[in-house]
py3Dmol code that shows the C-alpha trace and the ligand (Angstrom):
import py3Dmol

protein = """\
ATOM      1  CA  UNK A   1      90.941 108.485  77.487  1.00  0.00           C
ATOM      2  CA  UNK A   2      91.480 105.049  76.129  1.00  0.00           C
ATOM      3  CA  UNK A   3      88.571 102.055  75.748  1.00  0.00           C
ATOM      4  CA  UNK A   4      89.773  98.641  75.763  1.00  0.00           C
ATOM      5  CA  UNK A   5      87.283  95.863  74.772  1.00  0.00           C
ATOM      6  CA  UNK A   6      87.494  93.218  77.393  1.00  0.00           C
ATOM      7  CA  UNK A   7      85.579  89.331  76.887  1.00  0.00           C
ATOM      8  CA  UNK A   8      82.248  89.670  75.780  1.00  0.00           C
ATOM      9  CA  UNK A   9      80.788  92.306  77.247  1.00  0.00           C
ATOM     10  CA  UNK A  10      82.622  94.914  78.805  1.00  0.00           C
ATOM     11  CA  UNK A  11      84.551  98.109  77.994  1.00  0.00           C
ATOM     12  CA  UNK A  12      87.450  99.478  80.179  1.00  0.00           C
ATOM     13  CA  UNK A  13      88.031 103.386  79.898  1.00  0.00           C
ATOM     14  CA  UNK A  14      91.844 104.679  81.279  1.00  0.00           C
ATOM     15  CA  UNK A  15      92.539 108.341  82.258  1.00  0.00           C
ATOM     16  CA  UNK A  16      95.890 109.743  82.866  1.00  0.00           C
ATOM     17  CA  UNK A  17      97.862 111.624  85.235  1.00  0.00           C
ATOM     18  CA  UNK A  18      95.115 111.380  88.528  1.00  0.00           C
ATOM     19  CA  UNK A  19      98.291 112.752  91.336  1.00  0.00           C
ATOM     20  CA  UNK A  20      97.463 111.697  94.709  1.00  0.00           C
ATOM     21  CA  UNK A  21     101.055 112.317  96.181  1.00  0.00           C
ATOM     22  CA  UNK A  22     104.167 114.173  94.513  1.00  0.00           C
ATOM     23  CA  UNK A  23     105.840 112.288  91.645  1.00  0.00           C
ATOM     24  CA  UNK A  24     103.828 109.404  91.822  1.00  0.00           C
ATOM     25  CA  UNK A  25     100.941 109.779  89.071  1.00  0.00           C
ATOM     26  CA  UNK A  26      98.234 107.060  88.302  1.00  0.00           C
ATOM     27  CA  UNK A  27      96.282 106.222  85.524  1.00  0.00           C
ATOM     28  CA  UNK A  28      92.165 105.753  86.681  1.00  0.00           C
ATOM     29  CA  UNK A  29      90.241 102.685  85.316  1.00  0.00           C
ATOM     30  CA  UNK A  30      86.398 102.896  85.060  1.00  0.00           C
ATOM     31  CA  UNK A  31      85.138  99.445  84.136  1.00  0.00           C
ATOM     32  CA  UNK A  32      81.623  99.009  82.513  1.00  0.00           C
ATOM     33  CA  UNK A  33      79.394  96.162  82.233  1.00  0.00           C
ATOM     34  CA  UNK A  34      77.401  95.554  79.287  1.00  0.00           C
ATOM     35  CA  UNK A  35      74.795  93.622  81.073  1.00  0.00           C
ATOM     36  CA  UNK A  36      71.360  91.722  79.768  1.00  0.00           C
ATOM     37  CA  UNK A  37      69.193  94.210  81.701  1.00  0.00           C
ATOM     38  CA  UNK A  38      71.518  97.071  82.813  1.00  0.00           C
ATOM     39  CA  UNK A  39      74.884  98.834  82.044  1.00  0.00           C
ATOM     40  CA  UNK A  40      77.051  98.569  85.415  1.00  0.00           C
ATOM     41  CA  UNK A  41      79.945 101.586  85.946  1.00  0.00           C
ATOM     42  CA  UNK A  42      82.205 100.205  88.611  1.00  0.00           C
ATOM     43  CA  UNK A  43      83.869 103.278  89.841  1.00  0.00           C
ATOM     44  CA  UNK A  44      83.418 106.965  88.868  1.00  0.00           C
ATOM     45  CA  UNK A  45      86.959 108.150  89.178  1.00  0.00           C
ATOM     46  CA  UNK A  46      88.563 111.560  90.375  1.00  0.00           C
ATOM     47  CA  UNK A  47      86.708 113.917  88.058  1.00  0.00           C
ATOM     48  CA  UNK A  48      83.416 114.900  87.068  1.00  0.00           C
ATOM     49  CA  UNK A  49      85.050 115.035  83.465  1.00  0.00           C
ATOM     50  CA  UNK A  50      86.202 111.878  83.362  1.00  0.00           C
ATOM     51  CA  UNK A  51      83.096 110.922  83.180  1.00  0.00           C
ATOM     52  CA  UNK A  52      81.352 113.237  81.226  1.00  0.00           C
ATOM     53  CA  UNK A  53      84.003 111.788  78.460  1.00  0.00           C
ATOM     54  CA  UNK A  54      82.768 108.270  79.296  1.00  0.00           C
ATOM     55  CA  UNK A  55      79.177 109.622  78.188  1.00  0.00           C
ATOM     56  CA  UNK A  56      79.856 111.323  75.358  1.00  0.00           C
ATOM     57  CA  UNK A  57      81.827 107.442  74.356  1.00  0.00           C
ATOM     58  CA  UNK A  58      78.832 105.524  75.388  1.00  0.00           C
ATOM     59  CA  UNK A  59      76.436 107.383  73.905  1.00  0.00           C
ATOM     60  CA  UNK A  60      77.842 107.368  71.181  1.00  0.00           C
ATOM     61  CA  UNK A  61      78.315 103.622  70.826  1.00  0.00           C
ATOM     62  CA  UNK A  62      74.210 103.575  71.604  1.00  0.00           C
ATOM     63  CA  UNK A  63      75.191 101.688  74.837  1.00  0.00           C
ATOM     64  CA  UNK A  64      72.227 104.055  76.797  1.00  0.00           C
ATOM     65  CA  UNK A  65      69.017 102.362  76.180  1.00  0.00           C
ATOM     66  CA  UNK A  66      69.159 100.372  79.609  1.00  0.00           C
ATOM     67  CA  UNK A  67      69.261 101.185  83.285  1.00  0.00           C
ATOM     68  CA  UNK A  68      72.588 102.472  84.534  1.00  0.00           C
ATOM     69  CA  UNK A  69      73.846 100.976  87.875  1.00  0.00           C
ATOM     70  CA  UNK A  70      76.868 103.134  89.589  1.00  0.00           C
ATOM     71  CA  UNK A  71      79.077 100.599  91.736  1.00  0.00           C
ATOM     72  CA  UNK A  72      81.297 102.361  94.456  1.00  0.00           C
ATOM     73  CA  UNK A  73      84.197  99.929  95.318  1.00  0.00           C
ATOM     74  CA  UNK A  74      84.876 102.328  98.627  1.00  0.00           C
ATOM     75  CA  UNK A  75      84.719 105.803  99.819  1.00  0.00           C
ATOM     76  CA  UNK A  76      87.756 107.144  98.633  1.00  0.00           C
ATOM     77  CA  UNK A  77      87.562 110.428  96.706  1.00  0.00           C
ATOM     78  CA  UNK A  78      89.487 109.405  93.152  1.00  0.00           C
ATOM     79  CA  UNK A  79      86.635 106.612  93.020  1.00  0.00           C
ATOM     80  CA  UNK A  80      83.684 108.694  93.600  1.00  0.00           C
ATOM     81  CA  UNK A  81      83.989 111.992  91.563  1.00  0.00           C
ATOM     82  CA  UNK A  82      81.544 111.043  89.036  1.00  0.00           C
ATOM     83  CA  UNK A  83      78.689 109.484  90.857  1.00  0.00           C
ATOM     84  CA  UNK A  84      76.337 112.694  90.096  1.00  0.00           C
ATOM     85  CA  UNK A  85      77.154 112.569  85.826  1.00  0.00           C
ATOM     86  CA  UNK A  86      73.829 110.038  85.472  1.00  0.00           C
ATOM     87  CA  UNK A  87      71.134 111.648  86.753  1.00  0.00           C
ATOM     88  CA  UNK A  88      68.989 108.599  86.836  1.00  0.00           C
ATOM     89  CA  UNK A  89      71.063 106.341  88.062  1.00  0.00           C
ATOM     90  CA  UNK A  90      71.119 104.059  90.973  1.00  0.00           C
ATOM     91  CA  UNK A  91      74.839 103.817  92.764  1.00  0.00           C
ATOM     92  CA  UNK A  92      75.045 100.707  94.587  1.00  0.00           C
ATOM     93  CA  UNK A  93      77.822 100.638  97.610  1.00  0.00           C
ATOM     94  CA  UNK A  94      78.904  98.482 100.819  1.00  0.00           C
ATOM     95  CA  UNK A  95      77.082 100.411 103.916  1.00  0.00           C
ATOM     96  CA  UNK A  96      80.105 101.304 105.031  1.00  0.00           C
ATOM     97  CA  UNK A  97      81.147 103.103 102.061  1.00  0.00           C
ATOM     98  CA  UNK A  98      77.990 104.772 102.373  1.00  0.00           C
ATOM     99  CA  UNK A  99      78.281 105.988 105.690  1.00  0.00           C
ATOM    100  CA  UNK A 100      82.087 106.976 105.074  1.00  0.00           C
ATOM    101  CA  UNK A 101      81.370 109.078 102.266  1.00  0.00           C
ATOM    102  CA  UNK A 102      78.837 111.049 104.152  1.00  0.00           C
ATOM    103  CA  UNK A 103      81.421 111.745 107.112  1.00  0.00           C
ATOM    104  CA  UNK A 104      84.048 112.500 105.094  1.00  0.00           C
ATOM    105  CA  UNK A 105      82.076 114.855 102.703  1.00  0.00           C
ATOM    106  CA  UNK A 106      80.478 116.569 106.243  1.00  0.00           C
ATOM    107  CA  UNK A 107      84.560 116.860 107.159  1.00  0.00           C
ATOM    108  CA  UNK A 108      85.425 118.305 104.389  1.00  0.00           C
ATOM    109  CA  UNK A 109      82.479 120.635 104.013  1.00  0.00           C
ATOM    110  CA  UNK A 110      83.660 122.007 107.335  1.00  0.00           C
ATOM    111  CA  UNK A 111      87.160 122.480 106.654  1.00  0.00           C
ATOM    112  CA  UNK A 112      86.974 123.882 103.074  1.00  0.00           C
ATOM    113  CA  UNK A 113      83.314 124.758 101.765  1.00  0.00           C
ATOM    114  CA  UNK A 114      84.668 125.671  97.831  1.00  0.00           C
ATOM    115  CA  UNK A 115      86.560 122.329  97.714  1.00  0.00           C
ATOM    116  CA  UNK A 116      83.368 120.498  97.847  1.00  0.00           C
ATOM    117  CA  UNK A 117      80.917 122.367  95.820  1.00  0.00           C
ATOM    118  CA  UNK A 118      82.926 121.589  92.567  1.00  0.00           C
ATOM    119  CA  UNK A 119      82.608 118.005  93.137  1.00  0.00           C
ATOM    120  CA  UNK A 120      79.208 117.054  92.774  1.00  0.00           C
ATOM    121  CA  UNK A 121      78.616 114.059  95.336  1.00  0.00           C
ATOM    122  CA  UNK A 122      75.833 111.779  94.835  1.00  0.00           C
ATOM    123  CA  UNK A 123      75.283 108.928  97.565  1.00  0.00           C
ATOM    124  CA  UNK A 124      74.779 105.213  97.203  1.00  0.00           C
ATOM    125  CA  UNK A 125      70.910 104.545  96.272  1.00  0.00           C
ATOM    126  CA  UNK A 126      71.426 100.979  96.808  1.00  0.00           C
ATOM    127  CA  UNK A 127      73.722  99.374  99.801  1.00  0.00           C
ATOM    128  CA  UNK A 128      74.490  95.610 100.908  1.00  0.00           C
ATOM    129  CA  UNK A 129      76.116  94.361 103.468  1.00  0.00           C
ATOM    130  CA  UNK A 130      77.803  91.213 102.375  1.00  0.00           C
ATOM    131  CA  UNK A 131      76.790  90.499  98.806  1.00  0.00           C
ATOM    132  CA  UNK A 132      74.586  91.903  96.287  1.00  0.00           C
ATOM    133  CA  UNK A 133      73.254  89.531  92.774  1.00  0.00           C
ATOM    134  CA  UNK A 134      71.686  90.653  89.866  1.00  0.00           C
ATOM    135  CA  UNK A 135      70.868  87.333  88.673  1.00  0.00           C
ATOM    136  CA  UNK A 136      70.088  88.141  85.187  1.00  0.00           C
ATOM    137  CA  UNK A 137      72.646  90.302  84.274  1.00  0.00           C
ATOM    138  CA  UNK A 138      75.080  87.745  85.914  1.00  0.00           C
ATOM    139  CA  UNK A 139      76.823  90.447  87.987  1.00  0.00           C
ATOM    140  CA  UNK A 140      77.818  90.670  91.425  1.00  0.00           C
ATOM    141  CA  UNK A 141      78.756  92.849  93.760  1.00  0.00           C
ATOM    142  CA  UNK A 142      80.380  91.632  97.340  1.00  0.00           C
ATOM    143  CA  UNK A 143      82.152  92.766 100.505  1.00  0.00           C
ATOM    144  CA  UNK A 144      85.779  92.399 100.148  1.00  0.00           C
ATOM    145  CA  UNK A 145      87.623  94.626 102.996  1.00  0.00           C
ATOM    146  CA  UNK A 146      91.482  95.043 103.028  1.00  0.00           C
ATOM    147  CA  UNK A 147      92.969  98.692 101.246  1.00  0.00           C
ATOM    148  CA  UNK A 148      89.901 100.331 103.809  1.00  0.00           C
ATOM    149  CA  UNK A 149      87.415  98.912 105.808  1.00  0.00           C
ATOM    150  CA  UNK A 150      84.396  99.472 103.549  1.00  0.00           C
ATOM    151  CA  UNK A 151      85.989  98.070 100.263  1.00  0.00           C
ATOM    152  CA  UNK A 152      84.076  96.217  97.869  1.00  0.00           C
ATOM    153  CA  UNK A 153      84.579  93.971  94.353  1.00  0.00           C
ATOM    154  CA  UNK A 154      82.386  93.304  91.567  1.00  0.00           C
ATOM    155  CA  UNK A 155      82.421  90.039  89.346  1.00  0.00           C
ATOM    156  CA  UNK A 156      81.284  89.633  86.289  1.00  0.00           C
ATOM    157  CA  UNK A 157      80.306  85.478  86.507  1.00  0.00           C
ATOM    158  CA  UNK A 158      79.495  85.348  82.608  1.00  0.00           C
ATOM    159  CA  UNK A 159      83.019  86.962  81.056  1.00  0.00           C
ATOM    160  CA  UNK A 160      84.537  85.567  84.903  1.00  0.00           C
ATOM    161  CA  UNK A 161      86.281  89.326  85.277  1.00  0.00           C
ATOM    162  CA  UNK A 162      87.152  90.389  88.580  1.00  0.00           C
ATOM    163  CA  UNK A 163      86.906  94.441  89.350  1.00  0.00           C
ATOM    164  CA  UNK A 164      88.852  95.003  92.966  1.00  0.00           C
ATOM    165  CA  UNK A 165      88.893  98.669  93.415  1.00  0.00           C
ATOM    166  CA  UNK A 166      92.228  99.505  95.373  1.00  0.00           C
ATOM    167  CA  UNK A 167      92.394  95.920  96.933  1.00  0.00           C
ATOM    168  CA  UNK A 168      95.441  95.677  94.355  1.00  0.00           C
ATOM    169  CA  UNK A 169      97.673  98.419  93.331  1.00  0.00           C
ATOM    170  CA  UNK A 170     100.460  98.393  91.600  1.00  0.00           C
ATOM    171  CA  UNK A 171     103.826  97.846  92.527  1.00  0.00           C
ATOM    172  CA  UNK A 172     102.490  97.021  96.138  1.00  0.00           C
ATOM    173  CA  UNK A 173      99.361  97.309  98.397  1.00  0.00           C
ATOM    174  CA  UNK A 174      98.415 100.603  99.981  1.00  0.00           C
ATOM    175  CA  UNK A 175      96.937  99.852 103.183  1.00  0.00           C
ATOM    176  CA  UNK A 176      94.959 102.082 104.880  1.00  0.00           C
ATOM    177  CA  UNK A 177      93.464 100.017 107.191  1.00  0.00           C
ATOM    178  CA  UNK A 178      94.782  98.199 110.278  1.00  0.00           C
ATOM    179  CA  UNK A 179      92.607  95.032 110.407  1.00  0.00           C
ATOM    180  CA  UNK A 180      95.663  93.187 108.125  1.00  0.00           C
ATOM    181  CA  UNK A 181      94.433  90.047 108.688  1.00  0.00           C
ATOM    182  CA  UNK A 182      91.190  90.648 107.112  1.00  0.00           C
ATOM    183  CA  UNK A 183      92.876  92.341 104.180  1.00  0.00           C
ATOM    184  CA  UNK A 184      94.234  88.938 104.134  1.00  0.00           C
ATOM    185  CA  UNK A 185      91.781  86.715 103.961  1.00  0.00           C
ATOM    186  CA  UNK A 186      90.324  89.379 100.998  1.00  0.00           C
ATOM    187  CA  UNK A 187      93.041  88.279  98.684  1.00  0.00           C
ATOM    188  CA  UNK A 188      93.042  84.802  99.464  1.00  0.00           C
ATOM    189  CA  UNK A 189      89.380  84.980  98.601  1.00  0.00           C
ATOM    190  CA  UNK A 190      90.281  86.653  95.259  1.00  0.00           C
ATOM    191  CA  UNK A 191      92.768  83.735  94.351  1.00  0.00           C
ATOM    192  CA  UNK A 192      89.354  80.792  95.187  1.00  0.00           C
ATOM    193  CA  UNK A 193      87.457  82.734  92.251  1.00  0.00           C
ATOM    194  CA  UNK A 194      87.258  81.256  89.040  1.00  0.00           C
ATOM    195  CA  UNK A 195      88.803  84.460  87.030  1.00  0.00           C
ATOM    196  CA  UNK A 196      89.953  85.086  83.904  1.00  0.00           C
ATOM    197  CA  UNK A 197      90.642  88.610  84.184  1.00  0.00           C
ATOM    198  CA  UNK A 198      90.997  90.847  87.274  1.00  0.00           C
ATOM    199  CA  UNK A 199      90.921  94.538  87.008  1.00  0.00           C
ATOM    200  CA  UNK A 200      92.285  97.055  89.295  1.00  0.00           C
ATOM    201  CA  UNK A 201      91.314 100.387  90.383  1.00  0.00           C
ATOM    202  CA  UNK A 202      94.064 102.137  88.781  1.00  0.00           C
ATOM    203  CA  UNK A 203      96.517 100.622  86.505  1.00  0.00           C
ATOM    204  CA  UNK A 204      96.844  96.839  84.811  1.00  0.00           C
ATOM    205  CA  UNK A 205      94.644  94.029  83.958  1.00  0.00           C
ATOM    206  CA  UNK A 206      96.097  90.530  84.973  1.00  0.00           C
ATOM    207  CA  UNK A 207      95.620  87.482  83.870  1.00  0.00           C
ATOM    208  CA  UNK A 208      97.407  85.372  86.059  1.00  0.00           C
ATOM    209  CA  UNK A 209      97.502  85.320  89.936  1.00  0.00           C
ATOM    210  CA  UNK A 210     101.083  86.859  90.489  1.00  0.00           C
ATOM    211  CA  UNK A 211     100.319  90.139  91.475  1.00  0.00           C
ATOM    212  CA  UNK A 212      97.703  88.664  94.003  1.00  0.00           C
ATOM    213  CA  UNK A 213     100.608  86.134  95.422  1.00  0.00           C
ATOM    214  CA  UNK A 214     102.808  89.115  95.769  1.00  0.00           C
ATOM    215  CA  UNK A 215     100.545  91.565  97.620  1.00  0.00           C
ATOM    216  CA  UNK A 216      99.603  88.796 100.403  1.00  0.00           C
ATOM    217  CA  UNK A 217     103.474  88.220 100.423  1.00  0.00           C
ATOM    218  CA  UNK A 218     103.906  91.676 100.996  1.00  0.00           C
ATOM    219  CA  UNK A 219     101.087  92.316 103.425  1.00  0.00           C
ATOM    220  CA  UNK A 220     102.691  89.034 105.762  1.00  0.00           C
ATOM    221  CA  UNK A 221     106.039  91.137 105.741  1.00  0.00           C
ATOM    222  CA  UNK A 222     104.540  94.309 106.302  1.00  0.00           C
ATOM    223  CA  UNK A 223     102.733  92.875 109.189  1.00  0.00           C
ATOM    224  CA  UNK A 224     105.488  91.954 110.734  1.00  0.00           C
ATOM    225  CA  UNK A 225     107.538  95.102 110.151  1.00  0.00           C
ATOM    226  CA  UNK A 226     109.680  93.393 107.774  1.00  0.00           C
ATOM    227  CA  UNK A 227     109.782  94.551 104.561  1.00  0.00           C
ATOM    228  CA  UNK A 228     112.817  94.726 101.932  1.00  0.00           C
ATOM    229  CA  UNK A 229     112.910  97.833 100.926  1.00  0.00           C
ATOM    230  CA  UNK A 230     116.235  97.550  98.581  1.00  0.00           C
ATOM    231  CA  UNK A 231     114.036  97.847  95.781  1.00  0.00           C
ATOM    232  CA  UNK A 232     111.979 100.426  96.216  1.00  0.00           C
ATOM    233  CA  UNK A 233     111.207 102.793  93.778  1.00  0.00           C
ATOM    234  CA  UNK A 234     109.462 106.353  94.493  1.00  0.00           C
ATOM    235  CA  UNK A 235     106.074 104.998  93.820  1.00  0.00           C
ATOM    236  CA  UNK A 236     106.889 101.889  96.572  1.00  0.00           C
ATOM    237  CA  UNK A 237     108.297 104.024  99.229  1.00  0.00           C
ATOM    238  CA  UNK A 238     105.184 106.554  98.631  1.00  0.00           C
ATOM    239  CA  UNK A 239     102.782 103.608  99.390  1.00  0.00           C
ATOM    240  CA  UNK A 240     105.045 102.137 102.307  1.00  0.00           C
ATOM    241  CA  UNK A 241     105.513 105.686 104.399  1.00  0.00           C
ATOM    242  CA  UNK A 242     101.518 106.437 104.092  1.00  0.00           C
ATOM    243  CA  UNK A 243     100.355 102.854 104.452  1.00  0.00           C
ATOM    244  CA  UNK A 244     102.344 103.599 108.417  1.00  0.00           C
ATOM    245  CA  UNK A 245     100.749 106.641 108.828  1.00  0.00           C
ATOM    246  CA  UNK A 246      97.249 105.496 107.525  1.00  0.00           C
ATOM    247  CA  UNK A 247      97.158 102.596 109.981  1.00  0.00           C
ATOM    248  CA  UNK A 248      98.743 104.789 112.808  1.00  0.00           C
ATOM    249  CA  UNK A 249      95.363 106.717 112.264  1.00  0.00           C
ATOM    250  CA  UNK A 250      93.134 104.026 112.109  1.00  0.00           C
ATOM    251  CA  UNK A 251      94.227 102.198 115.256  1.00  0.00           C
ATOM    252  CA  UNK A 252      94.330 105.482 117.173  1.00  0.00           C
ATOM    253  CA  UNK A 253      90.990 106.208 115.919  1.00  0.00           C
ATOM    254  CA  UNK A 254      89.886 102.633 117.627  1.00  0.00           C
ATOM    255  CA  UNK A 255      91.176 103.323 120.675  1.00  0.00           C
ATOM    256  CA  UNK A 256      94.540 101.284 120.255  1.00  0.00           C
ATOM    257  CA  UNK A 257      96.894 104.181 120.347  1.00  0.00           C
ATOM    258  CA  UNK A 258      99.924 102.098 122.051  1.00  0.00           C
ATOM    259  CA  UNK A 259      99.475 100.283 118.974  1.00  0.00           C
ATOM    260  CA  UNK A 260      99.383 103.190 116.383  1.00  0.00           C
ATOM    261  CA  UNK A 261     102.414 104.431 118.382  1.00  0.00           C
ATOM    262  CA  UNK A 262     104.354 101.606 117.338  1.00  0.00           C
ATOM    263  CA  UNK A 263     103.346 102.660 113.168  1.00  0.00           C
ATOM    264  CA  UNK A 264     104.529 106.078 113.794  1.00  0.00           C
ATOM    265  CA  UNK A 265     107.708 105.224 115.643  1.00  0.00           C
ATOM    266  CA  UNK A 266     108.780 103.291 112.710  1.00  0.00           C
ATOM    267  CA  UNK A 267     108.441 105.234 110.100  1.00  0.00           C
ATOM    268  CA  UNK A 268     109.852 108.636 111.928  1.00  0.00           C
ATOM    269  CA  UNK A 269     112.761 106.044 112.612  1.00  0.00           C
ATOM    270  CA  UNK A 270     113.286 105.568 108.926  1.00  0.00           C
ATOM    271  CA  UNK A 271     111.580 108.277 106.705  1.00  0.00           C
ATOM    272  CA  UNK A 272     115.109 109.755 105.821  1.00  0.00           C
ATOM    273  CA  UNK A 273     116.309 106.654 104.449  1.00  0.00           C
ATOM    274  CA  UNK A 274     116.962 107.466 100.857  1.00  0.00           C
ATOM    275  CA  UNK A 275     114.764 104.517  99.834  1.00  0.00           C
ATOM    276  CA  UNK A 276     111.523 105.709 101.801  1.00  0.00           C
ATOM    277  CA  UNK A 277     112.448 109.728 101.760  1.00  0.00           C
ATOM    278  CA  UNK A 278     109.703 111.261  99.664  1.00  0.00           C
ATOM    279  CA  UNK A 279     111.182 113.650  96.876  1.00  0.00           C
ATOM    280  CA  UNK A 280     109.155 116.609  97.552  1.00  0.00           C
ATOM    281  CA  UNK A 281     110.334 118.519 100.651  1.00  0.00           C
ATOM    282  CA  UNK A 282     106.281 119.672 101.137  1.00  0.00           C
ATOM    283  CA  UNK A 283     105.684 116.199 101.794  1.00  0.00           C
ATOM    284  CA  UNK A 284     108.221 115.505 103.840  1.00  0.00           C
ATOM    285  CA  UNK A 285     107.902 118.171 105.822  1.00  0.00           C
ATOM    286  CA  UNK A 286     103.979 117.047 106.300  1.00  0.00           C
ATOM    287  CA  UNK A 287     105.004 114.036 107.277  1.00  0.00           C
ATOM    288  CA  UNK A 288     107.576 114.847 109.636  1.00  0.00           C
ATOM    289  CA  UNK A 289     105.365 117.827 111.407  1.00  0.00           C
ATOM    290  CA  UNK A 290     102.598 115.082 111.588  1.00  0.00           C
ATOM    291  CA  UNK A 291     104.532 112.513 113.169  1.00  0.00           C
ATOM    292  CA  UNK A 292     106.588 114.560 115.827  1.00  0.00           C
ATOM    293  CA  UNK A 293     103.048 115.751 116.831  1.00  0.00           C
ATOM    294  CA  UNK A 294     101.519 112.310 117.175  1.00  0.00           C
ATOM    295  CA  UNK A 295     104.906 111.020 119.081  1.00  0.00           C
ATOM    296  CA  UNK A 296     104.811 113.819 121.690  1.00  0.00           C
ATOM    297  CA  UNK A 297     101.046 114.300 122.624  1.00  0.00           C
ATOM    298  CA  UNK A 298     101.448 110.448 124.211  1.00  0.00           C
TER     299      UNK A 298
END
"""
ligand_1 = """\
1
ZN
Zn 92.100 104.870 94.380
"""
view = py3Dmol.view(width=600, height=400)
view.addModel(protein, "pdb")
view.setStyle({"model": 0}, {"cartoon": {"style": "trace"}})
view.addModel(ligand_1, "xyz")
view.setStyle({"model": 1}, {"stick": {}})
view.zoomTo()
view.show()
């Protein structure tokens, strides 16, 4: 685990070696606010570990003494595994975070009973809908959809840092969500506020606005089923192939399934294209099984 001090006021933790797909590991960031009134966790990362370490660090430092406030940026498991470390806590979400966490937790409760009992899920205390202030702490938390529907950013108005969640990953956004045009309109947001640092989910802190520029450049091609894929790298082509699928799901799931057709068409057309290929022949093989099922149950 490493701490970074960042502006006046707030400490940014980094784990290692989180694995969501073969050969593409990722670092988690957990950011904290030092607030006037309360200490604000944005994020709670994969493991109920990760932030038993963060504790243990804070507690140490005697940073304890006020209220802690848990912010979910969305419902996705790597961001959620440590909501149930503060017992007292409040954890503040968008209501459709909320509500996504409890389906998915029912889901998975269902499918595998063990998986779930080692992760300790608390739920949202707190939930907004569009924006949430505490006004003397100077902290904010509002709705910012784009990598899912129910994402959500925090800014920090006093040190003017930005915490996005999975809005931006690095090399290139990882869309799981097909309303494009709202993830959008999300980023263009993110470039109108005043900002001197903006921290993402998983790896980097910016400074400047070129990793913003380049995701909406990226999204507009993507849109249009046009992206350059000469220079992918493993990590790209990993983000590309599932951002298809996860959209494919998402518009069949509202009812457009000519539409998530068109998602899954493309990809099966090009998934064997060394660029986009994934590495691991599980994963492949996942993808492939997935995709000739989707294609012939039209
Ligand atoms: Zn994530």
């Amino acid at each position: 685990m490493k701490v970074q001090e960042i502006g006046s006021r707030g400490f940014l933790f980094t784990f290692p070696d989180f694995i969501p797909y073969p050969q593409v590991p990722m670092p988690i960031q957990i950011y904290v606010i030092n607030g006037k009134n309360n200490l604000f966790i944005c994020d709670t990362g994969v493991k109920k570990e990760q932030l038993d370490m963060l504790k243990k660090h804070l507690t140490d430092k005697k940073l304890l003494s006020k209220p802690i406030i848990i912010f979910n940026s969305h419902f996705h498991m790597d961001h959620i595994g440590g909501n149930g470390v503060f017992d007292s806590a409040q954890i503040i979400s968008h209501i459709l975070c909320w509500e996504m966490m409890i389906k998915t937790t029912q889901r998975i409760k269902k499918e595998n009973k063990a998986r779930l009992e080692d992760k300790s899920i608390a739920y949202p205390t707190i939930i907004f809908q569009e924006k949430l202030v505490f006004p003397e702490d100077n902290v904010e938390f509002f709705y910012s959809p784009g990598h899912s529907k129910d994402s959500a950013s925090c800014y920090d108005q006093l040190d003017k840092v930005l915490y996005v969640g999975d809005n931006l990953v690095d090399p290139i956004p990882f869309l799981t969500w097909h309303r494009i045009d709202k993830y959008l309109t999300t980023l263009q947001n993110y470039n109108n506020i005043d900002k001197r640092v903006t921290i993402l989910g998983h790896s980097l802190v910016l400074n400047d606005s070129r990793l913003i520029n380049k995701s909406i450049n990226y999204i507009e091609k993507f849109r249009d089923f046009d992206v350059n894929i000469t220079e992918f790298t493993p990590r790209h082509a990993a983000w590309y192939r599932w951002s298809f699928i996860n959209i494919g799901l998402a518009l069949k799931e509202n009812g457009k399934k000519k539409e998530a057709l068109e998602y899954f068409k493309y990809i099966k057309n090009v998934i064997r294209d060394p660029k986009i290929e994934p590495l691991n022949e599980e994963e492949l093989r996942e993808i492939e099984d997935f995709l000739n099922k989707e294609l012939n149950n039209k």
